[in-house]
N, C-alpha and C positions, 0 to 999 in steps of 0.2 A: 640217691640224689635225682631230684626230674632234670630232664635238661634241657637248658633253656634257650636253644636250638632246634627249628624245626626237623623233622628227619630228610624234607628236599633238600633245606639249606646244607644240613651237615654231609650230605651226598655230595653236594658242589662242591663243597670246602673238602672232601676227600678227593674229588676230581681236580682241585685248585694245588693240592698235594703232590698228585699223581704226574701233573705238564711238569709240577718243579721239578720232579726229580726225572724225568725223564728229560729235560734241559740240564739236569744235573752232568747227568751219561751220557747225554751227547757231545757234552762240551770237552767233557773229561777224554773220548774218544780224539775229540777235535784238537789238543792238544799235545797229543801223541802224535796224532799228524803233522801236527807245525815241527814239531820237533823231529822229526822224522825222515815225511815225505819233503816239506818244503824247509828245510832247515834255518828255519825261525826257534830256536832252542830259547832264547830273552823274552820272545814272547809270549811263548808257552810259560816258564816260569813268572811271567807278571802276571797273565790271567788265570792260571788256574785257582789260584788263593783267590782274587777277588770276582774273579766271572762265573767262572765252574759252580765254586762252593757257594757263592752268592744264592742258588735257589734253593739248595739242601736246607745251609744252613742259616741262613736268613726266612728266605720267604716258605720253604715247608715246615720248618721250627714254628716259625712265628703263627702259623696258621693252625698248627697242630695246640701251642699252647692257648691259644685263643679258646678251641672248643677244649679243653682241660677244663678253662677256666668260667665254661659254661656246661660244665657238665656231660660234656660231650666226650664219647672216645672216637678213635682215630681207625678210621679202616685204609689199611696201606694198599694199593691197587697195585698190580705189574706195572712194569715198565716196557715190557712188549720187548721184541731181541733187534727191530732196526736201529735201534739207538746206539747200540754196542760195535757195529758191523760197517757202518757206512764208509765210504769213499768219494774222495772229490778231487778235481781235476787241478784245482787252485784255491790258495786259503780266500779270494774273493767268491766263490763254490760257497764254501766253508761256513765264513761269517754269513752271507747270505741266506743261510740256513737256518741257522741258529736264531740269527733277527726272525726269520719268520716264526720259528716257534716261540719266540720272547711275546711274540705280538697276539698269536693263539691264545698265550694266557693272561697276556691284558683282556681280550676279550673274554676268556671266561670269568674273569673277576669281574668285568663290566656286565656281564651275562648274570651274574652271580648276585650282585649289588641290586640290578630289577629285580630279580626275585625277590631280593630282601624288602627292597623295598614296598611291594605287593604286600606282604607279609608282614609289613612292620615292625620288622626286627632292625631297627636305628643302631642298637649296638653292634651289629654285624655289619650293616653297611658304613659306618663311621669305623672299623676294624678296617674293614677292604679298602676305604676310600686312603686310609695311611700305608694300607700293603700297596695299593696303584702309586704313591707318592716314591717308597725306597725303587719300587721297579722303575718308575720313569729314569731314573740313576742309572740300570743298569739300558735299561733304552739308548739311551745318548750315546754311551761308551758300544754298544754295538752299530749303533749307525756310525763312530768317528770310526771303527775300522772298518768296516766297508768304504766309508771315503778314503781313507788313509790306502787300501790297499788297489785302489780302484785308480788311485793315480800314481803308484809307486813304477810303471812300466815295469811289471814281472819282473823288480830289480827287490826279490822279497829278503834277500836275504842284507840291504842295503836299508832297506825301512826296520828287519829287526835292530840292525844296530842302534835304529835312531828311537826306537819305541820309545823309550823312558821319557825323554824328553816329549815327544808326540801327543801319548795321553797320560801325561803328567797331573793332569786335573783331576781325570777320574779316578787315577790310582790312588789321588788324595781322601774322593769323595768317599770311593766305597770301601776304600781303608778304613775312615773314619766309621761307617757305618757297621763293620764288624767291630769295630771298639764299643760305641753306644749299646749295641746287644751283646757285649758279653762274649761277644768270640773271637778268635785268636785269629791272624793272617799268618799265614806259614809261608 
């Protein structure tokens, strides 16, 4: 089959892979520590199903079956070992982190989308412009915990009790968004 994918674009779209899942490992890292160092155990267990696994298995999936679906395969890059390793002083550290590289990859999908669009591959950039839609989702929910733990006065173990209730929206949202694709929240 030709595929009907440039070879830049499907570089990007492997690099678009490769932020996922290394927000994958960092988060999954990041949760070990809530439960651990700062003993947020409730919170760790809401986000990991829907924050962690949100770029695995939403936004790498979806990106991977996309070039499937244009004839494209899939080259899986490292992850590099800082992702596995990290430490932070407070889960406001933590989130702070994480938002930043959430944002890294909005911009390389935004990065990603001029290209396409130079190129005029419209079904690529209409693909990326619905992948920037599910991440704005996961956007929101890491900016509410950064507020969230930004005024808790270091009373973290007082905010995990209240979590459920707190970001009760998002757990709606991006609950429902692994339902629509097909996958399971554990």
């Amino acid at each position: 089959m030709t595929p009907l994918i440039s070879e830049k674009i499907s570089n990007q779209l492997d690099l678009i892979i490769q932020k996922a899942n290394e927000i994958n490992r960092l988060l999954d890292r990041q949760m070990s520590l809530l439960t651990i160092k700062f003993s947020m155990k409730r919170t760790s267990e809401i986000l990991h199903p829907i924050h962690a696994h949100f770029f695995s298995l939403i936004i790498a999936d979806k990106v991977n079956g996309y070039k499937e679906k244009r004839s494209n395969d899939t080259v899986y890059l490292g992850t590099g070992d800082n992702f596995g390793n990290c430490e932070y002083g407070s889960p406001l550290e933590l989130f702070q982190d994480s938002f930043n590289l959430i944002i890294d990859l909005e911009s390389l999908i935004n990065e990603t989308i001029t290209m396409s669009i130079e190129e005029e591959d419209y079904s690529t950039v209409s693909f990326l412009y619905s992948l920037l839609l599910l991440l704005n989702e996961d956007i929101d929910l890491a900016q509410t915990l950064i507020g969230l733990v930004s005024n808790c006065n270091d009373n973290y173990v007082l905010l995990d009790g209240q979590i459920d209730d707190l970001i009760e929206k998002n757990i709606f949202i991006l609950s429902n968004m692994f339902e629509c694709n097909g996958v399971g929240v554990k």
